[in-house]
C-alpha positions as CSV (number, residue, x, y, z in Angstrom):
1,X,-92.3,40.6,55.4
2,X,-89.8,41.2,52.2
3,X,-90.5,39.0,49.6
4,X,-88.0,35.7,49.5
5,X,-85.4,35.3,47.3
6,X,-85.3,33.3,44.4
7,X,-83.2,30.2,44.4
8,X,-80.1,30.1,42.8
9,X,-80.4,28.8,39.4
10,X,-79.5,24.6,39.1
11,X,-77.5,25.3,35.9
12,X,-74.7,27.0,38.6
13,X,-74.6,24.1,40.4
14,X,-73.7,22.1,37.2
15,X,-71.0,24.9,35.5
16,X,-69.6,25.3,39.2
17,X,-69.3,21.3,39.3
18,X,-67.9,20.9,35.8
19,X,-65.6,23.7,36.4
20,X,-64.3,22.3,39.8
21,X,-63.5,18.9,38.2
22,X,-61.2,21.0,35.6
23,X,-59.8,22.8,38.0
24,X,-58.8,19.5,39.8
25,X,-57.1,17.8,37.0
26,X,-55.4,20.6,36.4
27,X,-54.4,20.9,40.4
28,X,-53.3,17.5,40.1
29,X,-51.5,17.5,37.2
30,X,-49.8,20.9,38.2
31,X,-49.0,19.2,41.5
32,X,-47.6,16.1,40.0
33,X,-45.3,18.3,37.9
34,X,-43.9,20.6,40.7
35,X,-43.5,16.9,42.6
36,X,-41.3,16.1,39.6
37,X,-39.4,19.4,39.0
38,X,-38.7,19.5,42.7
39,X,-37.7,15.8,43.3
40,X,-35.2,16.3,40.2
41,X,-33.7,19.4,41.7
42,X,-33.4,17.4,44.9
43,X,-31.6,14.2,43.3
44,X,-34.3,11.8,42.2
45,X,-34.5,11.0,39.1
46,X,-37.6,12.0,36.9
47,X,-38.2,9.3,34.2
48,X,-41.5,10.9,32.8
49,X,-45.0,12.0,33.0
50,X,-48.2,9.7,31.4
51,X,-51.8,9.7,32.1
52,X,-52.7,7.0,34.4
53,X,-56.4,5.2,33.1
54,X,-56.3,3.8,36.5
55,X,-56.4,6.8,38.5
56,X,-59.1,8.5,36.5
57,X,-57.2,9.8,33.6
58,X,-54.9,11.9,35.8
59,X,-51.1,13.0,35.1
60,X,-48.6,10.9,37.2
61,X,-45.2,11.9,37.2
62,X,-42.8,9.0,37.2
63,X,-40.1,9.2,39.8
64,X,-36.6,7.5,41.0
65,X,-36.6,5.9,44.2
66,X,-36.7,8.9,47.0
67,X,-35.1,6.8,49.4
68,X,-32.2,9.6,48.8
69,X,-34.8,12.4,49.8
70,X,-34.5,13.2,53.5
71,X,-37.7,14.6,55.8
72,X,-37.3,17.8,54.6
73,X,-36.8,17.6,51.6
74,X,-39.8,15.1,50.9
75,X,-42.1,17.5,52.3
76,X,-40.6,20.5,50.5
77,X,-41.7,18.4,47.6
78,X,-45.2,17.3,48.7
79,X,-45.9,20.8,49.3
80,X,-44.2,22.5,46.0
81,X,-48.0,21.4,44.3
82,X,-49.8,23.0,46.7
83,X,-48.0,26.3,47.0
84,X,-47.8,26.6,43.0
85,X,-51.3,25.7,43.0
86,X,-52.1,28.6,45.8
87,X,-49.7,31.1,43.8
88,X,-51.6,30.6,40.6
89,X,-55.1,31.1,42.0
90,X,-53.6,34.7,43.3
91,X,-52.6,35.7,40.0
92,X,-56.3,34.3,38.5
93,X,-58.5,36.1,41.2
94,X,-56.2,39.6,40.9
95,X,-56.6,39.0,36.8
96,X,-60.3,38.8,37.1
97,X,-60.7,41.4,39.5
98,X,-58.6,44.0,36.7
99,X,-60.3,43.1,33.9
100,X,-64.1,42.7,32.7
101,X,-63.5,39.2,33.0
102,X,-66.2,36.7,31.8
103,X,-68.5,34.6,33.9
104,X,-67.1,31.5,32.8
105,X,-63.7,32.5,33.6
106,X,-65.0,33.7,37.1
107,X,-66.9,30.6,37.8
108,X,-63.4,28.8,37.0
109,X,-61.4,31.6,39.2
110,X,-63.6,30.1,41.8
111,X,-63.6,26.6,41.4
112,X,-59.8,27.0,41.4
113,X,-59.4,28.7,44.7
114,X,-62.1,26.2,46.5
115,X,-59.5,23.3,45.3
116,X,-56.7,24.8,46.2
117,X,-57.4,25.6,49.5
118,X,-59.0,22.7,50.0
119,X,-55.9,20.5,49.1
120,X,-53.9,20.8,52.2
121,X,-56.6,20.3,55.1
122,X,-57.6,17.4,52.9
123,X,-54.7,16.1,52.7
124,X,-54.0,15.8,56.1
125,X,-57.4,14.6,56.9
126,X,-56.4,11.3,54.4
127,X,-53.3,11.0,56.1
128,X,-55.3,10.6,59.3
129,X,-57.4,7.6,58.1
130,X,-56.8,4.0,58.0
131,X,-55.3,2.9,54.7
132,X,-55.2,6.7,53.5
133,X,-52.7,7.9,51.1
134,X,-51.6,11.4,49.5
135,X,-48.7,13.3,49.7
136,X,-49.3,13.7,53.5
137,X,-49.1,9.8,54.1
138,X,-46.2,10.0,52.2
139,X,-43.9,12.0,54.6
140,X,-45.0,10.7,57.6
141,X,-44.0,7.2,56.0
142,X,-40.5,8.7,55.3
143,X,-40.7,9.9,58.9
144,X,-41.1,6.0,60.4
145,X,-44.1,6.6,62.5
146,X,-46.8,7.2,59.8
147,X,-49.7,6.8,62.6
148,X,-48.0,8.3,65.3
149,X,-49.1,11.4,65.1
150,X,-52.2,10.6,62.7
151,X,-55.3,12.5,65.5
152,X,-52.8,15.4,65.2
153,X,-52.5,15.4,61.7
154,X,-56.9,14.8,61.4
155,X,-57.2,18.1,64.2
156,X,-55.0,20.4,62.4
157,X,-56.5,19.4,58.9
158,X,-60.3,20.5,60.6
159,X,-59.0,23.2,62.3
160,X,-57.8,24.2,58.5
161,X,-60.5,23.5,56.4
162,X,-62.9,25.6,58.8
163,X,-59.9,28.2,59.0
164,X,-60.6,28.3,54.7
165,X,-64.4,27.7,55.0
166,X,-65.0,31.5,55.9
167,X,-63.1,33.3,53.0
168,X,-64.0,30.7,50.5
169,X,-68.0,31.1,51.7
170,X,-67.6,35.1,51.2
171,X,-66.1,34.4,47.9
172,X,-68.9,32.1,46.5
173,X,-71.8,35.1,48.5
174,X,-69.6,37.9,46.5
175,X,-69.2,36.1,43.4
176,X,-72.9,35.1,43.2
177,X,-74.3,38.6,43.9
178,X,-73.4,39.4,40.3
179,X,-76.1,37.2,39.5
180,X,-78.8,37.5,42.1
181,X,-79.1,39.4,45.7
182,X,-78.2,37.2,48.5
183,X,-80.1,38.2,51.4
184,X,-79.8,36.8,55.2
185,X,-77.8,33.5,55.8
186,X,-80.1,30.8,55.0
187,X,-79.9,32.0,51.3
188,X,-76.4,33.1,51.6
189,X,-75.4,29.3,52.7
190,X,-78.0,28.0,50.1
191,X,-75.9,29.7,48.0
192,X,-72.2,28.4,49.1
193,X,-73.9,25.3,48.8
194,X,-74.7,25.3,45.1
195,X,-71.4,27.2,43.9
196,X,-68.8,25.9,45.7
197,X,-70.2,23.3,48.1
198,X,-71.5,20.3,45.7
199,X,-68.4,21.3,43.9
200,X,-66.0,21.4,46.6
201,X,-67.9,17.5,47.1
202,X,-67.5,16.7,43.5
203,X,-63.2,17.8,43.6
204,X,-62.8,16.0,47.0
205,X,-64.2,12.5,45.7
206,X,-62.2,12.9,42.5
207,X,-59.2,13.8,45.0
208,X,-60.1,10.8,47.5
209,X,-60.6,7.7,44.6
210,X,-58.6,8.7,41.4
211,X,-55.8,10.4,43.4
212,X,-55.6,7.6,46.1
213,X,-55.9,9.7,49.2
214,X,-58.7,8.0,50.6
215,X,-59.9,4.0,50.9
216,X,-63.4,4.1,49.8
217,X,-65.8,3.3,53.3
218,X,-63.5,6.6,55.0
219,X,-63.8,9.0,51.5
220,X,-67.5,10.0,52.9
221,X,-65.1,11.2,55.7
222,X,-63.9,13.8,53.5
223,X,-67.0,14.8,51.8
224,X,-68.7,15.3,54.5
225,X,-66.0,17.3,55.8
226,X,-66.3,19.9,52.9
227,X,-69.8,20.6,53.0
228,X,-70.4,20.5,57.1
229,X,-67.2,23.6,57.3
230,X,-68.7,25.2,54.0
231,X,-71.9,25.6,55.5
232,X,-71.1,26.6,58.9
233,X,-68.3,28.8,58.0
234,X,-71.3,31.0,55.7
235,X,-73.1,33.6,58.2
């Protein structure tokens, strides 16, 4: 029998966490800011951006009222963040692959692309739940049935986040085999676990209670969400 691998180190699982909660702040605030550029292009006016101590210290961009914003445009909006969000973890992950890049700045590579891809499925998992909120909750308000089509909108979010568990899981195995050998799936999901699962917990709780998208009893929704597709999208 070959010998079994060593665990992963805890100290990843505490850079990958601290690296995931920058990388969410800075998701935020670069969604909040596309939310703002876009809305001004469309018509509403933008009065400002300020840190908000009652959302966690995040960056809230004030708006106009969007009551002149139609469907479309409203979700061309709530999905600006996102796609600027998805664009810049592109440029990071081809930058790193070029270059010697450093492990910190690997570690943050990856802890950007796990929040990233995690925002939308999210998103439409909080816009599924009672009380939920996000950008999501937002246009099916503007839309007049907000919990019309709510199962939908929860289906399509899972069927998401398990479509991202698989490439974010052979991310986290191929970034952590440049510090140890992972060998057969238990490790290999021991692994996604401790670089990008705990983390991918720690950016949806920080995404579900400072952001607002989730009412606290239906947040362990979304955590639990995160870790069950990580870990059964890892083979």
């Amino acid at each position: 029998m070959p010998p079994r691998p060593p665990p992963p180190p805890p100290i990843l699982t505490i850079l990958c966490t601290l690296a995931a909660l920058v990388a969410v702040w800075a998701a935020i605030a670069l969604d909040q800011w596309a939310r703002g550029t876009v809305g001004r292009l469309s018509g509403v006016p933008l009065l400002g951006y300020h840190i908000a101590p009652e959302r966690w210290f995040t960056l809230v961009a004030d708006q106009g009222p969007a009551v002149t914003l139609g469907a479309w445009s409203l979700a061309f909006a709530a999905l600006a963040g996102p796609l600027v969000a998805i664009l810049a973890a592109l440029v990071l992950v081809a930058m790193v692959g070029m270059i010697r890049a450093r492990g910190w700045l690997r570690g943050f590579t990856l802890s950007w692309t796990v929040v990233v891809l995690l925002w939308l499925p999210l998103g439409l998992i909080a816009s599924a739940l009672p009380g939920g909120g996000g950008p999501m909750t937002e246009l099916y308000q503007k839309l007049g049935a907000p919990q019309a089509g709510r199962w939908t909108a929860a289906a399509l979010g899972l069927v998401l986040l398990v479509l991202v568990a698989g490439p974010v899981g052979r991310l986290a195995v191929r970034e952590g085999k440049r510090w140890m050998r992972a060998d057969g799936v238990a490790f290999r999901r021991r692994l996604v676990r401790v670089t990008v699962g705990w983390p991918g917990v720690a950016a949806a709780a920080v995404l579900a209670f400072a952001a607002g998208w989730a009412p606290n009893p239906w947040a362990v929704s979304l955590l639990a969400a995160v870790l069950a597709s990580l870990h059964f999208g890892t083979a």
